[in-house]
N, C-alpha and C positions, 0 to 999 in steps of 0.2 A: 680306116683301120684295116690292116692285110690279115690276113691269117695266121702268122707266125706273131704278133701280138697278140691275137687272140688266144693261139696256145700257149704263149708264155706266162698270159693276166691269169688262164686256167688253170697251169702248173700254181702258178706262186698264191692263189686262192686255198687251190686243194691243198698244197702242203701247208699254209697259213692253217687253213678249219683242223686239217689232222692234227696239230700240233696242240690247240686251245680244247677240241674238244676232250681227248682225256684227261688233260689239267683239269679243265670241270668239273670231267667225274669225279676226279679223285679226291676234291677237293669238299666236294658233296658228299662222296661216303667219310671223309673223315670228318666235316662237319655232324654227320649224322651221328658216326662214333662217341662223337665228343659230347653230343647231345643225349646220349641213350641215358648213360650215367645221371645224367640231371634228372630227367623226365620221371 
């Protein structure tokens, strides 16, 4: 493997995780939201 896959596997990781991780959150605080009401 050269270096130029290795920074492209890098890029297309990093934008993959930035992309899921604030879905997550957001999805967790309105889950949480949606939960307070109940509780």
């Amino acid at each position: 493997m050269d270096l130029s896959t290795v920074v492209r596997l890098a890029e297309f990781w990093a934008i993959k995780s930035a992309m899921v991780l604030p879905s997550r959150v957001f999805l967790l605080a309105v889950s949480a939201l949606l939960t307070l009401p109940l509780a």
